[in-house]
C-alpha positions as MATLAB code, in Angstrom:
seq = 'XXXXXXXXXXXXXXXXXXXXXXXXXXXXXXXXXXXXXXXXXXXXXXXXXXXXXXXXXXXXXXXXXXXXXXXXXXXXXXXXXXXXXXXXXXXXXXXXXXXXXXXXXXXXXXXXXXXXXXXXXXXXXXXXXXXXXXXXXXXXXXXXXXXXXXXXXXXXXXXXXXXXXXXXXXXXXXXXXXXXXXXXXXXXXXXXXXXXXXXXXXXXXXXXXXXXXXXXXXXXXXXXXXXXXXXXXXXXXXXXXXXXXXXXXXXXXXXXXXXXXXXXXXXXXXXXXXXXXXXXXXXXXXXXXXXXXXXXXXXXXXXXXXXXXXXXXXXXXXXXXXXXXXXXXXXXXXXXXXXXXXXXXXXXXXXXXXXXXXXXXXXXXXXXXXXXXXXXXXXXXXXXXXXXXXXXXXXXXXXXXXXXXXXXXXXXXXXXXXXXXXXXXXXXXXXXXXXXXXXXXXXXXXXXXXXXXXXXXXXXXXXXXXXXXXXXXXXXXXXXXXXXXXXXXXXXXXXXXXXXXXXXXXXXXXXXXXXXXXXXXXXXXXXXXXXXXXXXXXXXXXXXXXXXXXXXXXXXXXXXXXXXXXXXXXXXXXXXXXXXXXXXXXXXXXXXXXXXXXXXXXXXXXXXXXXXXXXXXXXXXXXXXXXXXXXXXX';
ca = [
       0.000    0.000    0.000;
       1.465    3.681   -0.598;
       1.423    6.200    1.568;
      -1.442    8.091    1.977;
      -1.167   11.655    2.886;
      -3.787   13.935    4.562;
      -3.461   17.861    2.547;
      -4.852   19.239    5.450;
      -5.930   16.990    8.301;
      -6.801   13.019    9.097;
     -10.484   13.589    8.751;
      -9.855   14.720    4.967;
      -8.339   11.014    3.910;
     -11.891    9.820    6.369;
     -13.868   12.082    4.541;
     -13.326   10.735    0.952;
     -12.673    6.965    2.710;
     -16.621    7.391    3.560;
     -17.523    8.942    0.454;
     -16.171    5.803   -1.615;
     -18.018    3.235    0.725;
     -21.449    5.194    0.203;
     -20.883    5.482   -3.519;
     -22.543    2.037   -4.407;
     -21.408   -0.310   -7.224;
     -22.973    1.251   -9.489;
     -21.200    4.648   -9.064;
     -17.806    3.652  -11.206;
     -20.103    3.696  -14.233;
     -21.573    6.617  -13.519;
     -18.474    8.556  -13.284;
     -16.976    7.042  -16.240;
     -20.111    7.864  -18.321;
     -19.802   11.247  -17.570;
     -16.506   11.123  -19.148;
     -17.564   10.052  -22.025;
     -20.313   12.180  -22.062;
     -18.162   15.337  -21.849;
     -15.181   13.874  -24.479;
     -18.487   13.934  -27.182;
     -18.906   17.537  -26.502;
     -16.815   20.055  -28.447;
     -17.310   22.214  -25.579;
     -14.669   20.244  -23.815;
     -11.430   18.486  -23.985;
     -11.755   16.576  -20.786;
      -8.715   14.053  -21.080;
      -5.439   13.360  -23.190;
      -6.289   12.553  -26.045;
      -9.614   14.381  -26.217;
     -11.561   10.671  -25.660;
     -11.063    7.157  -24.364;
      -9.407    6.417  -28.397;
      -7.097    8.353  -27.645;
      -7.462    9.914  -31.088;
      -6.806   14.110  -30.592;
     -10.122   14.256  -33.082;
     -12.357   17.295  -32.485;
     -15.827   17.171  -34.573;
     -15.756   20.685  -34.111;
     -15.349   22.199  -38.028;
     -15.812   26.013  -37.552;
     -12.312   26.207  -38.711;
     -11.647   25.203  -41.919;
      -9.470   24.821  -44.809;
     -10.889   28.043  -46.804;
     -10.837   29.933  -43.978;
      -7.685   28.627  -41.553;
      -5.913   31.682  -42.602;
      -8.127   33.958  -40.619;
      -6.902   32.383  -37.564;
      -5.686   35.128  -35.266;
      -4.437   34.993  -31.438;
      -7.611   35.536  -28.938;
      -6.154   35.278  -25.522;
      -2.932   33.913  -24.260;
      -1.840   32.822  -20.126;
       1.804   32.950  -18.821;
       2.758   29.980  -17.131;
       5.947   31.909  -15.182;
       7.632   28.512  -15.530;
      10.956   28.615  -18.286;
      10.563   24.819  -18.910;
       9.229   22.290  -21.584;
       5.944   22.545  -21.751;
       4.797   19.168  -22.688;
       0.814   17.951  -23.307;
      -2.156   20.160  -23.355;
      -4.350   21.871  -21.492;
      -8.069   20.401  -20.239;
     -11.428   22.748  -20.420;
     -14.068   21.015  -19.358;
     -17.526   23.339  -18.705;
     -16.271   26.734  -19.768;
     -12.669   26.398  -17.318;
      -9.413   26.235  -18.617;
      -6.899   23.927  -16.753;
      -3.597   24.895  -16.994;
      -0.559   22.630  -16.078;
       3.278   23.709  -15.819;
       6.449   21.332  -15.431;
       8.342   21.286  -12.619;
       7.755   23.157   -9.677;
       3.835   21.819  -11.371;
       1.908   24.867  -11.066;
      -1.842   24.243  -11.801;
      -4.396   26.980  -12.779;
      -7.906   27.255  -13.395;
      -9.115   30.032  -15.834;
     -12.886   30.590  -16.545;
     -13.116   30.910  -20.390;
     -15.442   34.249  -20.128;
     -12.729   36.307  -18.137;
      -9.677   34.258  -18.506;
      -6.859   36.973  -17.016;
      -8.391   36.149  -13.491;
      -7.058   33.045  -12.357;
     -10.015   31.128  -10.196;
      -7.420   29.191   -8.761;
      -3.908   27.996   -8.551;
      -1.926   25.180   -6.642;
       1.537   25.771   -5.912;
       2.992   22.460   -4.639;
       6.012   22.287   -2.179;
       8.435   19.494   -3.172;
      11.680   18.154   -3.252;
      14.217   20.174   -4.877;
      16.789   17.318   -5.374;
      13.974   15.738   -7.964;
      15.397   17.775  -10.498;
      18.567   15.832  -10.452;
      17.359   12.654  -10.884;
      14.987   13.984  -14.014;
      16.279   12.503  -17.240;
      14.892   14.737  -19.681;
      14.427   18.150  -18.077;
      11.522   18.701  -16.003;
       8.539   18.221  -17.950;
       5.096   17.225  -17.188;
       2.392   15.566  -18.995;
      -0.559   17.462  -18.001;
      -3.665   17.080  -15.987;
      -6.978   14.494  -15.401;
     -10.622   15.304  -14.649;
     -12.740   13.264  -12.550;
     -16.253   14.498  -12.952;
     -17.196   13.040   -9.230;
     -20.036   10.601   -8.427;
     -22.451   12.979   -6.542;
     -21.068   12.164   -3.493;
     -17.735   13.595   -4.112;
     -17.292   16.349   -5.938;
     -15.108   16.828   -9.588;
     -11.532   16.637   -9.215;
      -8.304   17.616  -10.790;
      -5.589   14.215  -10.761;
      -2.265   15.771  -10.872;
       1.486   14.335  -10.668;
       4.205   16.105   -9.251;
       8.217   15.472  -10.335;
       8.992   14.077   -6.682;
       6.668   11.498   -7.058;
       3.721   12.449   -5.568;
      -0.257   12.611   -6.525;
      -2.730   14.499   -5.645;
      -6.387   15.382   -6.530;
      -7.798   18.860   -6.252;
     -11.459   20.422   -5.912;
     -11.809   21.217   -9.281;
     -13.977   24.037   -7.984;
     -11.574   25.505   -5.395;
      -8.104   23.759   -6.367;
      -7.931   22.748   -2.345;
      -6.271   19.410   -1.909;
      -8.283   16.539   -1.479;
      -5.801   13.968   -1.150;
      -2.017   13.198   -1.689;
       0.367   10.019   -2.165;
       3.967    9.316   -2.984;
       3.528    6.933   -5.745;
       6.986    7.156   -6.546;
      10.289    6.787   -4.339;
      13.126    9.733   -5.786;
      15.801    8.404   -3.452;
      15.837    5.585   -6.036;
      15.587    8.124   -9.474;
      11.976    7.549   -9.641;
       9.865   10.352  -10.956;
       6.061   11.567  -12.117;
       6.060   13.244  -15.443;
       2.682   11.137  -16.748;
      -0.496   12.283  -17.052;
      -2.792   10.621  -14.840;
      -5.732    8.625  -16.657;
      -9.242    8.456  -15.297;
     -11.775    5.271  -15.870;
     -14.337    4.594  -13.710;
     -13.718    4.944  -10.177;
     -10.258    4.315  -10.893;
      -6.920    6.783  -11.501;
      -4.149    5.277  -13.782;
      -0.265    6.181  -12.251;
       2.182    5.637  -14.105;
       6.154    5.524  -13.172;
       9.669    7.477  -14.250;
      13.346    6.577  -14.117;
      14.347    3.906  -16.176;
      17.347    6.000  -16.879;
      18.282    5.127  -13.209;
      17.472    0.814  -13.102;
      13.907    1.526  -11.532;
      11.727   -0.982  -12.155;
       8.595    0.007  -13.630;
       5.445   -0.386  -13.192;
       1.759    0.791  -13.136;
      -0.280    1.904  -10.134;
      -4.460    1.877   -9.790;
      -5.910    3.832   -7.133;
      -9.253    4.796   -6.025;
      -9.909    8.299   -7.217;
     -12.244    8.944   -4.027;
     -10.085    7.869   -1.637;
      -6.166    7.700   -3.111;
      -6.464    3.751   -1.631;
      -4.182    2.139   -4.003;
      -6.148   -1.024   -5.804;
      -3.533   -2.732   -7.329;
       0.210   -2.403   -9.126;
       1.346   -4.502  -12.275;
       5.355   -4.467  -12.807;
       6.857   -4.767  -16.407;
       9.815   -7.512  -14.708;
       9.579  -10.169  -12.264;
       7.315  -12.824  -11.491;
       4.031  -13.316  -12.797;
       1.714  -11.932  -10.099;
       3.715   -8.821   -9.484;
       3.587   -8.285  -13.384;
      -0.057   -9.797  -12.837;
      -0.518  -12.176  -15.984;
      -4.281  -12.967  -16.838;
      -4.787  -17.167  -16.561;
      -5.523  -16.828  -19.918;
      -2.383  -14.396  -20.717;
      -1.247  -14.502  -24.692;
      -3.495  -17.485  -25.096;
      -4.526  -16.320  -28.665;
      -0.389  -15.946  -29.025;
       1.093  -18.233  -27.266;
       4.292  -17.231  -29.735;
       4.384  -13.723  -27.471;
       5.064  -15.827  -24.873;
       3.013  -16.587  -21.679;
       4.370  -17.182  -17.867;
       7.444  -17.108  -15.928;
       9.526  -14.883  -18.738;
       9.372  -11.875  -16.299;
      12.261  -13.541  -14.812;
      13.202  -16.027  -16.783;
      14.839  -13.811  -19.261;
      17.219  -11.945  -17.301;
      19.996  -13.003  -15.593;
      20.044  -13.520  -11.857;
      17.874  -10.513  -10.124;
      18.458   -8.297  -12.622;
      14.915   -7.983  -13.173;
      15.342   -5.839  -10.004;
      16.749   -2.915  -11.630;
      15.510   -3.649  -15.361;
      13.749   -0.300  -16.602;
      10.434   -0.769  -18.084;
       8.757    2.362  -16.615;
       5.964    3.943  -18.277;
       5.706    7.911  -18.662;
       3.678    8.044  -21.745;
       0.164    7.548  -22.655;
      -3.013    5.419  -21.977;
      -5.982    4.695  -24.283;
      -9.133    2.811  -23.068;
     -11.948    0.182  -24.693;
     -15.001    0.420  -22.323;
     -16.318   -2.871  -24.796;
     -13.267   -4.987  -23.500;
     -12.771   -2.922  -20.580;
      -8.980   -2.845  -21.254;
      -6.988   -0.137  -21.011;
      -3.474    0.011  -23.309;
      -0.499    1.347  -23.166;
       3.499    0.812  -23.624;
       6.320   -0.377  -21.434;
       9.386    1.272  -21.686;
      13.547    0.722  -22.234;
      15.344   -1.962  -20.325;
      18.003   -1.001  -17.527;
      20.791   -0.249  -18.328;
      21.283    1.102  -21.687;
      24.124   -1.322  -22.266;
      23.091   -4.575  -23.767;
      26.014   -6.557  -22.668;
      25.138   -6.118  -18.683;
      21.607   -7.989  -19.292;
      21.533  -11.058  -21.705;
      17.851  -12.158  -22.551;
      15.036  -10.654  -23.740;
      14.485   -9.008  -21.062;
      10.380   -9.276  -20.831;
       8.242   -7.667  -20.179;
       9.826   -4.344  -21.042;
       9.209   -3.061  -24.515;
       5.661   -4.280  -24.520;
       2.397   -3.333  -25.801;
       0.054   -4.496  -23.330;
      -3.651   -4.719  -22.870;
      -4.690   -5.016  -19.400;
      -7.944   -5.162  -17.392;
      -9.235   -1.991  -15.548;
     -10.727   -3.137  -12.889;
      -8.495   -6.439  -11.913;
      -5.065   -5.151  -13.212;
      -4.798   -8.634  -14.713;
      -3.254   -8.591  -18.384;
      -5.058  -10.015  -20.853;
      -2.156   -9.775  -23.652;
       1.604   -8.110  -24.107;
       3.527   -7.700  -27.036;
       6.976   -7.358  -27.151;
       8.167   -5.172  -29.960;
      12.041   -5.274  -29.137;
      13.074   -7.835  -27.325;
      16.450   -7.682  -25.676;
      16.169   -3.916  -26.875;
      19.857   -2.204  -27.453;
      19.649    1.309  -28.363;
      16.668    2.783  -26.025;
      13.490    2.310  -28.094;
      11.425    3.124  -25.007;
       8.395    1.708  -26.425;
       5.368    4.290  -24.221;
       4.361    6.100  -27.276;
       0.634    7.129  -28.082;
      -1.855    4.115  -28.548;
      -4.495    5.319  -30.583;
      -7.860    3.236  -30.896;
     -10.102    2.825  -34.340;
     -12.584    0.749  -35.465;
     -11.775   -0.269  -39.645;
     -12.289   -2.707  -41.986;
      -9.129   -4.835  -42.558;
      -8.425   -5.698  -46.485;
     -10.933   -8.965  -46.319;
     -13.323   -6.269  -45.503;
     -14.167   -7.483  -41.785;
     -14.724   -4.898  -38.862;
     -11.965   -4.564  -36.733;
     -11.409   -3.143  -33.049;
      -7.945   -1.773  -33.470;
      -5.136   -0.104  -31.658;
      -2.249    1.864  -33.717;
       0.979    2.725  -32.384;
       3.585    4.471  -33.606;
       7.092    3.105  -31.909;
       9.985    4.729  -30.949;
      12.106    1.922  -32.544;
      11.007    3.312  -36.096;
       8.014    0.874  -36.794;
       4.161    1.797  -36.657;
       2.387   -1.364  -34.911;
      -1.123   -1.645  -35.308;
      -2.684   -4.497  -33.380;
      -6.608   -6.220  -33.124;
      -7.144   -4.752  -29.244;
      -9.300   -7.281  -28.254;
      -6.617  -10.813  -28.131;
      -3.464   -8.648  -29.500;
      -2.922  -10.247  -32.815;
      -0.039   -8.378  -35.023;
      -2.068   -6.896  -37.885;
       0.644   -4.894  -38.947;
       3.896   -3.719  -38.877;
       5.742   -0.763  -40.833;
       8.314    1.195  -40.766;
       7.799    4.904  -40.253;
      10.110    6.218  -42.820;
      12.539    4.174  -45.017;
      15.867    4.768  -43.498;
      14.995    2.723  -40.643;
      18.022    0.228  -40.583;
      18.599   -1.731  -37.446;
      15.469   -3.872  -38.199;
      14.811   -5.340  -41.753;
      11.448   -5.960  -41.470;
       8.944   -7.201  -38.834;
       7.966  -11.244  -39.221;
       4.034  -10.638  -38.915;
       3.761  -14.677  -37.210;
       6.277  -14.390  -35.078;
       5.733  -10.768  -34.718;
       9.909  -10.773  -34.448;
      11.767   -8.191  -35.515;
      14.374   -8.981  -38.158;
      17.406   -7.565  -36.991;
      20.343   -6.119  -39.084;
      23.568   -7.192  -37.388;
      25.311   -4.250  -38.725;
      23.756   -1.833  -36.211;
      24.339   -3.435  -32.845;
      25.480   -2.005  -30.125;
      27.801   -4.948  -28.286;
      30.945   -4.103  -26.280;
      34.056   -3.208  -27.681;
      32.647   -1.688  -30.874;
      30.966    1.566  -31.400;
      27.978    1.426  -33.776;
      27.515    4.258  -36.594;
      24.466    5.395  -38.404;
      22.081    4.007  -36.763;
      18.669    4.752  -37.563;
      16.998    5.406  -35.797;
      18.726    7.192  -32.606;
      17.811    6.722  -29.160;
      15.191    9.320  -29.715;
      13.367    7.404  -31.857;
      11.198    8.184  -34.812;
       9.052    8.573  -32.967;
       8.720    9.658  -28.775;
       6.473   11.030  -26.556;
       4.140   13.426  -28.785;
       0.225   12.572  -28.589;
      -0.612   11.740  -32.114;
      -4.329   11.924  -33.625;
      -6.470   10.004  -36.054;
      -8.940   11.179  -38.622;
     -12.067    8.642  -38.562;
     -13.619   10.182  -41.786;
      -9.939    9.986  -43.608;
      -9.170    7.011  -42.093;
      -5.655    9.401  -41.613;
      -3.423    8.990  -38.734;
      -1.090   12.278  -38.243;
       2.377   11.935  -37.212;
       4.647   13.887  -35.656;
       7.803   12.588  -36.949;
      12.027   12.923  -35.741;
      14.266   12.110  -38.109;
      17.733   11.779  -36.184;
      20.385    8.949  -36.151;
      23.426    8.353  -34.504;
      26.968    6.933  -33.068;
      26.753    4.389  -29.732;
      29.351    3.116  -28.020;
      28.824    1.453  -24.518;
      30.758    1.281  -21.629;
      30.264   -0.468  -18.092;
      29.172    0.768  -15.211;
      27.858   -0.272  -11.573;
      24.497    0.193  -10.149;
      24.117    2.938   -7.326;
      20.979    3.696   -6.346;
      19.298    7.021   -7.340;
      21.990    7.527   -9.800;
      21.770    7.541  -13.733;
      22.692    4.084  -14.772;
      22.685    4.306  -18.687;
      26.124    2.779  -19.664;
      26.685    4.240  -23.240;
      27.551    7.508  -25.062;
      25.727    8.676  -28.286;
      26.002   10.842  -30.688;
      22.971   12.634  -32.689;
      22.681   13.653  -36.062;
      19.637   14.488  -38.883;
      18.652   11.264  -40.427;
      19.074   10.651  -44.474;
      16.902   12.700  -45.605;
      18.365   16.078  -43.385;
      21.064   18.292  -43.803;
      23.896   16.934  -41.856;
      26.244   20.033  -42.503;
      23.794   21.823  -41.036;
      21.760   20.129  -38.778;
      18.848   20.516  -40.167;
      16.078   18.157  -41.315;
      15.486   16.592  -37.912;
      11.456   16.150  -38.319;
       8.901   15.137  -40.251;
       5.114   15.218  -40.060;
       2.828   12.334  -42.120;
      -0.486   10.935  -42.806;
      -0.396    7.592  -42.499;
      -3.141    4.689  -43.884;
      -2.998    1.915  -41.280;
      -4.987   -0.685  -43.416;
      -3.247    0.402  -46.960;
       0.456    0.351  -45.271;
       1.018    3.565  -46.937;
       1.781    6.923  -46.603;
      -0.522    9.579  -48.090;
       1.470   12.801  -47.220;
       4.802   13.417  -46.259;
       6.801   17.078  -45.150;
      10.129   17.751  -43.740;
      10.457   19.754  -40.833;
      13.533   21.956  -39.791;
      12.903   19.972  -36.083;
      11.697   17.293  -35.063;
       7.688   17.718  -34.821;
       7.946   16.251  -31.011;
       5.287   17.327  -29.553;
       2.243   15.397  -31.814;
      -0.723   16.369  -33.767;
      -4.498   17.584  -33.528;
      -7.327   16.311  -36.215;
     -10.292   18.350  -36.892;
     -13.634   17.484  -39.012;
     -12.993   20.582  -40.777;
     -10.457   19.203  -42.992;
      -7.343   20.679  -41.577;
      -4.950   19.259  -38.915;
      -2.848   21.208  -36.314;
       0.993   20.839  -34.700;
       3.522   22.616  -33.079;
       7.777   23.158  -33.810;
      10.568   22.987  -32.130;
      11.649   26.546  -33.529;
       8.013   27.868  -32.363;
       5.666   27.916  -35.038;
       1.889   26.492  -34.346;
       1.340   24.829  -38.413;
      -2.187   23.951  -39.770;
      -2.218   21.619  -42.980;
      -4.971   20.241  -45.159;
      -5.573   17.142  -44.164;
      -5.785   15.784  -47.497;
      -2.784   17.071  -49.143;
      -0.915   18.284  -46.014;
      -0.591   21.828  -48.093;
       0.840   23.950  -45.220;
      -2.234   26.329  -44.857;
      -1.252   28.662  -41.910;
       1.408   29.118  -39.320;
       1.844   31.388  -36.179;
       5.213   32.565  -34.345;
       4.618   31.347  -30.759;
       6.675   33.043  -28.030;
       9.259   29.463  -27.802;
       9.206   26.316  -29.094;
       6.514   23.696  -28.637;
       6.837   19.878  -27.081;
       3.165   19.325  -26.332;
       0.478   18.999  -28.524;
      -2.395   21.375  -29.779;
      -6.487   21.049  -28.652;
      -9.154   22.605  -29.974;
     -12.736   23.722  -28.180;
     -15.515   25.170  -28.612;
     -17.088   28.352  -26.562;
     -20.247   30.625  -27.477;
     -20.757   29.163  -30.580;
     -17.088   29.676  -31.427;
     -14.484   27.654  -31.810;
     -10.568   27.683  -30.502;
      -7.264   26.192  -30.944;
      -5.157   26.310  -27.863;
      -1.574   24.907  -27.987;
       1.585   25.252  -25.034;
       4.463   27.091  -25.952;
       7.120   26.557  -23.643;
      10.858   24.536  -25.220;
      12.648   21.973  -23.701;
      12.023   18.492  -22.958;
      14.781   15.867  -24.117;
      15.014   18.097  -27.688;
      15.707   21.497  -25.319;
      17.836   20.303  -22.804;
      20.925   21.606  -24.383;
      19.162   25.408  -24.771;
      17.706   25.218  -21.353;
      20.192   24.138  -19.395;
      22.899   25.938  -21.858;
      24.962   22.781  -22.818;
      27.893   22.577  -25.367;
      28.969   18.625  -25.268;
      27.317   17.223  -28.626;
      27.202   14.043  -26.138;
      25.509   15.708  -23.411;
      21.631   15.302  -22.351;
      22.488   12.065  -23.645;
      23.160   12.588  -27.197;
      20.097   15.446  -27.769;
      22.794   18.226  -27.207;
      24.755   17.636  -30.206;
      21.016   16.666  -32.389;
      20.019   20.407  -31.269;
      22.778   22.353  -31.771;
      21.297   24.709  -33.594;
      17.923   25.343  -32.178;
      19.276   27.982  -30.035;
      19.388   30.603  -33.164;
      15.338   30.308  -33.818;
      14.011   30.336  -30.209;
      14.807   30.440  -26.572;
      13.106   29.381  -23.293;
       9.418   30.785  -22.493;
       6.174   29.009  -20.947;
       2.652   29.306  -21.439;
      -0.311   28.917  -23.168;
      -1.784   31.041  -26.596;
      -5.473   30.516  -28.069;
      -6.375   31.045  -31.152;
      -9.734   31.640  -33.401;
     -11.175   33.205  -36.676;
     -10.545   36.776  -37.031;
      -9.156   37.192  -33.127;
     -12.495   36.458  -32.097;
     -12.887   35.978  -28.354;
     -13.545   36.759  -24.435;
     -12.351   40.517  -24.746;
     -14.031   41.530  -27.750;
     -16.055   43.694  -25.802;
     -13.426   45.496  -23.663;
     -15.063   46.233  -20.582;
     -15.403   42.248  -19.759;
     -13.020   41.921  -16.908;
     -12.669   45.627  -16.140;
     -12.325   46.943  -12.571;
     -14.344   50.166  -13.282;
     -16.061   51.024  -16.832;
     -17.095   54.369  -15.145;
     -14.889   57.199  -16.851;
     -15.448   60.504  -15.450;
     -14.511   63.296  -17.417;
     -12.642   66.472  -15.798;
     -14.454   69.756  -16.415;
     -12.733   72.818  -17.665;
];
């Protein structure tokens, strides 16, 4: 059990303890109806990904491709945090919520007046959680629990020192708090919490450091943890369904949690999971990615080092997995596989329905998988100059490896594509249901690895190779330019409809729209809108810095808005932010990034946008102190 802390007082964790035991068994439905309820609104962006598919799709279509050039800045919010900004905000009935990285500021703004903040939290924490940070100090953003009657809505938030803790949405007072995470070992909160049901999804941090990951289920009422599912060890703590992989047996089924390490390593293998979560209320299984083995170094832990890596479908309510995929086993150059899992529902090419997740994986292959038993559909690479894997064998769903782009001892491995980074990381990508178009946001970066050894010391980094970054192929290596790409991708065709180069990567993900046109933000600061067809570059916007989260869209009066963070950093920023010159620092990004510094520096907030400027102010006595002028005689 974690520890449960009172924000104010003893009776507070009573309080919600005798909420949840009044709520009833039918009150977890309730709650997550609401949710879905609200996600169907354009009024509201309630959770990441806009809905439980975890598709950034907006039905809104005010905006649109004749008229996307009109799009003028309505309102913008300052942060006061010079960090990378990762995510997006939540509105959810006419209230902004606003989320910061570390020290994890949260605001409310009401969308009628929004220069007066209703509310902020202004956590106290740890300042040595910074140092055990991999990637700067980022954070994911924000949940909404709409309450169950009983208890009222609340705001889930994470902190870097590894704490939770759930907020009056009304009044931003704390409700609860818990250390879900221990940083004396390295591990961290940069997730986003994920509501379903009664229930709050935790994720962990710290891989970087040998901590063992796992995922945490608590009840939102109360902060009583339910259960906690590790990606290493033995079968109940990594809690394996009876009927685990039974319609893949080849995935492999029990006992590989340990059986494929050597000796305890298991102990200190990696696998957190810091990125996103998608949800099926029809199988009632929630998805989402395990992340990199511990350490870095290949050599120090023979196997295949299960279950990191791993696409897994598990069980809301029990915890109990149902199926796991493991997309590189015995991984060797940091393919941290927690990227977006986006759900749709299409007609494979015999023409039969499908209920399908896509993924887009940091080791340069898009996955898409049937959600419901976790058979490989397909699996393709996300641009051409992928080259440590040949192809994926869709039986064994293996990867092919090419020998040439290891990363043993002794040897230091050259162009391989692609780097550590991925082709893709942690941006929130979207899919078009009418196009049948998933967006990506796109790196394009290689690079140099040679390992080394190194001990284990607890709460220290424990990564055991040096890289260097460079633009992929297809960028300007003189340069360093051509680190990005963005793409429309056809899951069921295996092709790509649209493809664009990008002077960045495009790291922080995409936003789809019914009216034709789909959003993202840059690196060097620009907020882009492209036809979804063609991906014609419509419209673009200078932002105050460069963007690492992802843009939203709502709708307010009748009118209709496109929000987006601005705010670099993250892994891409570390070298700017923390004002870095080793091309191997920030392991490997610094070098990558070089020149990023000459098109934007450090900032952190939030801008809006609509048609024409349109918005809350347009009438400029709304938020006045005094529209009484009195005029001086004589």
């Amino acid at each position: 059990m974690s520890r449960l802390h009172s924000s104010a007082s003893a009776l507070t964790v009573v309080a919600a303890l005798a909420a949840a035991v009044s709520l009833g068994a039918t009150a977890p439905a309730v709650a997550n109806d609401k949710l879905v309820e609200l996600s169907k609104n354009t009024d509201n962006w309630p959770m990441t990904g806009k809905n439980y598919s975890a598709n950034n799709y907006s039905e809104a279509n005010q905006i649109t491709k004749q008229n996307v050039k009109q799009l003028r800045p309505a309102w913008s919010f300052s942060t006061g945090v010079l960090s990378g900004h990762e995510g997006t905000p939540l509105v959810v009935d006419n209230v902004m919520y606003i989320h910061s990285p570390f020290p994890n500021t949260t605001f409310a703004v009401g969308l009628d007046d929004p220069g007066k903040i209703l509310w902020q939290h202004k956590p106290k924490q740890n300042p040595t959680a910074r140092a055990v940070a991999c990637c700067d100090v980022v954070n994911r953003g924000l949940a909404y629990w709409p309450g169950n009657g009983t208890v009222g809505p609340l705001i889930i938030k994470t902190q870097l020192d590894g704490h939770v803790v759930a907020l009056n949405a009304k009044t931003g007072e704390e409700y609860w708090k818990l250390e879900n995470s221990d940083i004396k070992v390295g591990s961290t909160l940069t997730i986003a919490p994920y509501v379903v049901k009664d229930t709050v999804l935790i994720g962990s941090s710290g891989a970087e450091l040998g901590v063992r990951g796992y995922v945490t289920a608590y009840d939102i009422a109360t902060g009583a943890q339910k259960w906690r599912a590790y990606a290493t060890g033995p079968d109940d703590q990594v809690m394996l369904g009876a009927d685990f992989n039974s319609a893949n047996p080849h995935y492999g089924q029990k006992g590989l949690g340990q059986a494929t390490w050597e000796g305890e390593a298991w102990k200190i293998g990696g696998g957190t999971n810091w990125g996103w979560y998608a949800f099926d209320p029809g199988t009632n299984l929630f998805y989402y990615g395990s992340g990199n083995p511990a350490p870095w170094n290949e050599t120090m832990r023979p196997g295949d080092n299960k279950w990191t890596m791993t696409i897994w479908g598990r069980d809301i309510d029990t915890g109990e997995a149902k199926f796991g995929y493991q997309k590189t086993p015995h991984d060797e150059w940091d393919y941290a596989g927690v990227n977006v899992m986006m759900l749709s529902e299409q007609q494979d090419k015999t023409g039969k329905m499908r209920k399908l997740l896509t993924h887009p994986d940091r080791n340069g292959i898009v996955y898409t998988l049937d959600r419901e038993n976790g058979d490989l559909i397909s699996a393709d690479k996300i641009d051409d100059t992928v080259n440590w894997v040949k192809q994926v064998d869709l039986k064994t769903g293996l990867p092919q490896r090419d020998p040439e782009y290891a990363t043993r001892m002794d040897h230091k491995g050259r162009d391989i594509c692609p780097s550590a980074m991925g082709y893709h990381n942690q941006g929130h990508d979207s899919y078009d249901p009418e196009r049948k178009s998933f967006f990506m946001g796109i790196n394009h970066i290689c690079m140099d690895w040679e390992p080394f050894m190194l001990p284990y010391r607890a709460g220290q980094f424990f990564v055991g190779a040096t890289l260097w970054m460079y633009p992929g192929p297809k960028g300007d290596r003189q340069t360093y330019e051509g680190l990005g790409q963005v793409k429309a991708y056809d899951a069921i065709n295996n092709k790509y409809k649209w493809q664009v180069m990008e002077r960045f990567s495009a790291w922080g993900g995409t936003l789809a729209t019914a009216g034709g046109v789909m959003f993202y933000g840059t690196l060097d600061g620009f907020i882009k809108a492209r036809d979804s067809d063609t991906g014609e570059l419509l419209w673009k916007f200078k932002l105050p810095s460069g963007v690492i989260g992802h843009p939203m869209t709502y709708t307010h009066k009748g009118k209709q808005y496109v929000a987006i963070y601005y705010g670099v950093g993250g892994w891409p920023g570390v070298g700017l932010v923390f004002d870095l010159n080793d091309p191997t620092a920030g392991l490997g990004s610094v070098g990558a990034f070089k020149q990023l510094q000459h098109y934007t520096q450090m900032g952190g907030g939030v801008m809006v946008f609509s048609l024409n400027g349109d918005g809350p102010y347009d009438d400029p006595n709304v938020g006045e102190y005094s529209t009484n002028v009195i005029q001086s005689g004589g």
